[in-house]
N, C-alpha and C positions, 0 to 999 in steps of 0.2 A: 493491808497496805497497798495503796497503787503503784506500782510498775509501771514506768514510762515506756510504750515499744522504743524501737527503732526510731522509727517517725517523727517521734517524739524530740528524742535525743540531736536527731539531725539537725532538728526545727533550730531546738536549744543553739546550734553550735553555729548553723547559718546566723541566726541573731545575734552573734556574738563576734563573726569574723564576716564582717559583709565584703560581699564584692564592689568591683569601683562601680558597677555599673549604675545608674539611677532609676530607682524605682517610682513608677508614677502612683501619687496618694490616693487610697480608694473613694471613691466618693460616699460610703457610708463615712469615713472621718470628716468630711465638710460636710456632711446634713448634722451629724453631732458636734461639731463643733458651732452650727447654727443653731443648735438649741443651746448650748453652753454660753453664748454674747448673749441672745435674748435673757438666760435667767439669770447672769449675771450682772447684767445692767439690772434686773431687779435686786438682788441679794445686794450689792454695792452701795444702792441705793441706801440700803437698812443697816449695810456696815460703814459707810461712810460717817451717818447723824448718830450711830445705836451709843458710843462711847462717850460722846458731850452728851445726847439726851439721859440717859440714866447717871452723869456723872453730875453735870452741871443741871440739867432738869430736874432729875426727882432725887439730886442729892444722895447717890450711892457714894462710900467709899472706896479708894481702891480695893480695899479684900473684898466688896458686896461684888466688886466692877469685877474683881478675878473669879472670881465664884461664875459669877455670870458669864464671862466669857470664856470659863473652861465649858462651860456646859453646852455654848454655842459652838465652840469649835472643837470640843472632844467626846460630846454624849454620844455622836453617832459612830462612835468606837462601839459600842456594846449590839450595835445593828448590824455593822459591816460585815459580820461572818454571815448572821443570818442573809443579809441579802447577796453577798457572793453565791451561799451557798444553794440558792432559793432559786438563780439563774442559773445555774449551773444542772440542776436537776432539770434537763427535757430541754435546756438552751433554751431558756425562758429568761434572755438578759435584756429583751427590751421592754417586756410585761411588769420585770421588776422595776426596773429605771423607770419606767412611767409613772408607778405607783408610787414612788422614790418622788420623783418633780412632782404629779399630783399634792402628793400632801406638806410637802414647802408652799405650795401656792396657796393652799387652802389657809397655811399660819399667819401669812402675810398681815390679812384684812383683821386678824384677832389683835394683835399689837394694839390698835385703837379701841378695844373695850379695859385693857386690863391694865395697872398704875402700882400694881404693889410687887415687891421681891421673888413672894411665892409663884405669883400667876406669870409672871412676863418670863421666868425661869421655865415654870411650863409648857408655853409659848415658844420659845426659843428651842426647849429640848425636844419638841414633838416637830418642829422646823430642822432639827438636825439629824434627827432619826430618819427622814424623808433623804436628805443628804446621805445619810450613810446606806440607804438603802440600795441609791441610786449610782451611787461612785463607780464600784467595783465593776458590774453590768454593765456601765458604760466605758470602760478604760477596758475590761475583756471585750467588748465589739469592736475598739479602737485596733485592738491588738489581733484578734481574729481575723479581721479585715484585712488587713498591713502583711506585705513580706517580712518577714522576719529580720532579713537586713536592712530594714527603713524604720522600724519601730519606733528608732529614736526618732527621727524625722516625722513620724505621722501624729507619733504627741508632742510634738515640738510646733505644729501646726494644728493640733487642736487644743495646743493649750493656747494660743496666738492668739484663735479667734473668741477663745472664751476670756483671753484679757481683754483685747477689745470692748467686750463689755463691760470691763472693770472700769474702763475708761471713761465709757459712754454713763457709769451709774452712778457714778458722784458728781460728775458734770451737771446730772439732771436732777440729781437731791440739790443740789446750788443753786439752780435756779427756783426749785420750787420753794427750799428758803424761804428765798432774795423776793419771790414773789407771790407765792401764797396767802392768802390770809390766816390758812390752819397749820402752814408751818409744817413739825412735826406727822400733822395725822393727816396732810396732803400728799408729804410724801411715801406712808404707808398704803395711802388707798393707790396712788398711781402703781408703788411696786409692787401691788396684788396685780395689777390686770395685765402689767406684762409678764408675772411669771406664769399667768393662765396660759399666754400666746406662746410661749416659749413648748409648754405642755401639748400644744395643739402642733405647734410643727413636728414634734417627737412622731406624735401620734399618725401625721399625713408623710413622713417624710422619709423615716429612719426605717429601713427592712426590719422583719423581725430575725431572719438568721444574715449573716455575715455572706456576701459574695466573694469567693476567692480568698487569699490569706491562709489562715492556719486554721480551715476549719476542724472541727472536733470529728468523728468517726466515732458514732453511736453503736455503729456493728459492731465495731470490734474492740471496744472500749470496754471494761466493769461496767456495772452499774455506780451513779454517782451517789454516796452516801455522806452523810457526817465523819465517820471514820473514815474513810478516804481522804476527806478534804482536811482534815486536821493530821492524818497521818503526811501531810506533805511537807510538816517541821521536819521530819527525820532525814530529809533530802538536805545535804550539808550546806549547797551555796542558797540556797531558799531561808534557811534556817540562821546563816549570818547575815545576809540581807536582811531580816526580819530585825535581829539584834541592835544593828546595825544603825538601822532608822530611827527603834525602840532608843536606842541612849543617845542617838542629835536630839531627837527631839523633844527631849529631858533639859535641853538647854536652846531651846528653841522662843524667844518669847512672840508673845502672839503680836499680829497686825496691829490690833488696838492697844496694848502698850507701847507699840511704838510711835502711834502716832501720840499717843498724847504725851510722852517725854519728848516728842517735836513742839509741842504745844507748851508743854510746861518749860521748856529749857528756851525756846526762844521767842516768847510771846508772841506764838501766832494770834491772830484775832480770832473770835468764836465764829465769824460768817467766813472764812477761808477755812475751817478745818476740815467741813467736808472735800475740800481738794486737795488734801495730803494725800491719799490713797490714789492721786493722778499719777505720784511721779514714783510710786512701788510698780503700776501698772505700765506705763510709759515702758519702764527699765527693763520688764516682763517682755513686754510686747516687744523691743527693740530685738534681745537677743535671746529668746525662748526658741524662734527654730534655728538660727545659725550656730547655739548650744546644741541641741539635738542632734542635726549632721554632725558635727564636732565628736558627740559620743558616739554615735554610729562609725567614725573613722578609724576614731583613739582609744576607744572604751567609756565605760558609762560611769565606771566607779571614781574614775579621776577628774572628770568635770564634776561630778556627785559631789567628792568630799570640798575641790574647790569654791562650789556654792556656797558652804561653811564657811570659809576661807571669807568669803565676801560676808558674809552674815558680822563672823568677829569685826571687820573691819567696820562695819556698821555700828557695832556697840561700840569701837574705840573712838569713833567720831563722837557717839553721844556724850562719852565720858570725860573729851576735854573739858578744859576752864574756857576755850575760846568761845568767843558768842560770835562769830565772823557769820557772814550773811550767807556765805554759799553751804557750809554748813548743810543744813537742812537736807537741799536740793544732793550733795554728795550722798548724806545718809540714805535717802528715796531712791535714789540711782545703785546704790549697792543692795539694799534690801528687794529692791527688783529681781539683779542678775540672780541675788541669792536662789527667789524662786525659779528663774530661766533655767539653771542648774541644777537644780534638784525638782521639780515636781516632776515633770512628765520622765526628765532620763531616770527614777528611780521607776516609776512603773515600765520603764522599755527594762528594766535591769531586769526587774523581779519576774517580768512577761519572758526571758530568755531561759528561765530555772523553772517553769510548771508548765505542765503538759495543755494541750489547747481542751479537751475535755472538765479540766479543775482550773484553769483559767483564771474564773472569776474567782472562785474560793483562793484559790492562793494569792491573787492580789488583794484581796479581803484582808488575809493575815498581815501582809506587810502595812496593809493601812492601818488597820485597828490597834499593833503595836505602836506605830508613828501617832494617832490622834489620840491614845489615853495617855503616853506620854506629853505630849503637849497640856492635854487637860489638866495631869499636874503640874506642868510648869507655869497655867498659866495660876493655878490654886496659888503655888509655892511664891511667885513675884507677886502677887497681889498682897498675900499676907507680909513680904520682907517690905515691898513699899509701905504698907500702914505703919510698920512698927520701926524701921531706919529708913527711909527716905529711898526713892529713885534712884538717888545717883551709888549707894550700897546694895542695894538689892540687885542693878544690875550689872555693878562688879563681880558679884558671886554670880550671876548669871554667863559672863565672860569667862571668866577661871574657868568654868564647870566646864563650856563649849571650849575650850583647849582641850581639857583632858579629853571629852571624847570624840576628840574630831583623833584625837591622839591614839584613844582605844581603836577606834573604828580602825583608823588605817594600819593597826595590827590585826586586824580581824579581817582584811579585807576580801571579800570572795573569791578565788579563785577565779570563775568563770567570768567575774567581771572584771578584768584586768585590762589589758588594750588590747584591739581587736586586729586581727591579721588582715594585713593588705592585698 
């Protein structure tokens, strides 16, 4: 089992009770948050049109559409450890990350040969494995980089710039639409070539070890094994942080169900739905870092389950009888903050419970419980839409996200409590 030294500990306790003073952001977090806009104006791009093209294009059902979209956004649960664990050995997280982006981009251009269930699943999951490869490696550089009392702040502003691109990717699946003649497989070949570019600024841009921050101490560290990085459950605030995440995200429904119950509940038009995903990102982009200070003041866990807090409120909007017109625009704006609130302040949380040497393995574990819990949710809402309808499926989706926003905040971590001024 690893034993955190001192050094360790202190790290922990400094990220947990920052001082007033401000920390200025490493510039490894703006070279990677420059690769995160670049391939997320690609990935946006293919999650903006992926839900109409296999719903309304090749005629999936909701449960083919949840099948499918667990796969996209929970296969690379079953990668995450390996590739925490893979950077972690010899502080090889930008080698990983690269190989991570590398082979999303390579999935890109495949989209356009394949048409049936089996293969575009393929497709999709070997696109998510690349993602799960790459997460962890890149949020331990984020975090290695970073004082310890900024952590919320440095992914509060590298989750900024990597909305930015969410911004810019459906905007540019819209136009090419609006104006392509191939439609669909225009805007697959353009979002290969920027997630090629995205890969190349990794490669010219981003150091391979972290300057300054919480670097790791090789000397005097174990060696990094599988046992080690899996023995960091036993560490009590790592281990409900992990739970933690594991049962929101059990009541978690995905992007793409939500936009198309915007779609289905308020007859968007089919050439506007690629710009639902503006006003999730908008809402991101607004308060993603003035959240992250906010957690660095207050604590991480109470803007954490607050995101929640916004999420439910987002399914009560969908769940009225009103068809009011602002509607929509409300749901987009709360499903945003949700993320401002929870993506990057749960990795500053979980980055304050593991030692800088397991790093990346331990934010591995908090992911991989968060994204196969979602992969069932999105299984579970897919199949309750085919067989009772939308508007039942995601009333049990509501309930559920009561109770465990309910659970959680009796489980709450310790260490993530609010932080000393």
């Amino acid at each position: 089992m690893y034993v955190a030294d001192s050094g360790a500990a202190t790290e922990a306790r400094g990220a947990l009770r920052p001082g007033p003073r401000s920390v200025a952001i490493a510039p490894t977090v703006f070279a990677l948050g420059a690769v995160s806009l670049i391939t997320d104006v690609s990935s946006e791009m293919i999650t903006a049109v992926l839900p109409l093209y296999l719903v309304a294009g090749l005629g999936l059902s909701p449960l083919g559409f949840g099948l499918l979209d667990g796969v996209y956004n929970g296969f690379s649960a079953v990668v995450r450890l390996a590739g925490g664990h893979l950077a972690d050995r010899g502080g090889r997280h930008k080698t990983v990350a690269a190989v991570g982006y590398g082979l999303s981009a390579l999935c890109k251009p495949l989209l356009l040969a394949v048409h049936s269930l089996p293969l575009i699943g393929a497709v999709l999951a070997a696109d998510r494995t690349g993602k799960g490869l790459r997460t962890a490696p890149r949020d331990a550089l984020i975090s290695l980089s970073s004082a310890p009392s900024a952590h919320g702040r440095a992914f509060g502003v590298h989750r900024a710039m990597d909305t930015a691109g969410a911004l810019f990717g459906p905007l540019v699946a819209f136009v090419i639409l609006r104006q392509a003649a191939g439609g669909y497989d225009a805007v697959f070949m353009v979002s290969s070539c920027v997630a090629v570019t995205g890969v190349l600024v990794l490669l010219l841009f981003v150091p391979s070890r972290p300057a300054g921050g919480a670097a790791g101490r090789p000397g005097s560290a174990p060696p990094v094994s599988l046992r080690s990085a899996l023995a960091l459950l036993r560490r009590r605030d790592l281990r409900r942080l992990a739970i933690c995440a594991l049962l929101l995200g059990l009541a978690t429904v995905s992007d793409s169900f939500v936009y198309l119950m915007i779609q289905h509940r308020f007859d968007v038009p089919v050439q506007w739905f690629a710009l639902l995903p503006l006003g999730t990102a908008a809402g991101f982009l607004t308060l993603t870092v003035p959240l992250g200070r906010l957690a660095d003041r207050l604590g991480r866990w109470p803007v954490f389950l607050g995101g929640h807090v916004a999420l439910l409120a987002a399914y009560g909007l969908l769940l009225l009888p009103s068809h009011h017109g602002a509607l929509p625009y409300a749901v987009l704006a709360l499903h945003g903050a949700f993320y401002a609130a929870t993506d990057g302040v749960l990795m500053a949380a979980a980055a304050a419970t593991v030692p800088p040497d397991l790093r990346s393995s331990g934010l591995a574990l908090v992911q991989t419980g968060q994204a196969g819990a979602r992969f069932a949710c999105s299984l579970a809402f897919g199949a309750a839409w085919t067989a009772w309808g939308d508007h039942t499926a995601l009333t049990a989706t509501a309930v559920a996200l009561v109770a465990c926003v309910a659970c959680t905040a009796w489980l709450r971590p310790a260490e993530a409590g609010p932080a000393a001024t």
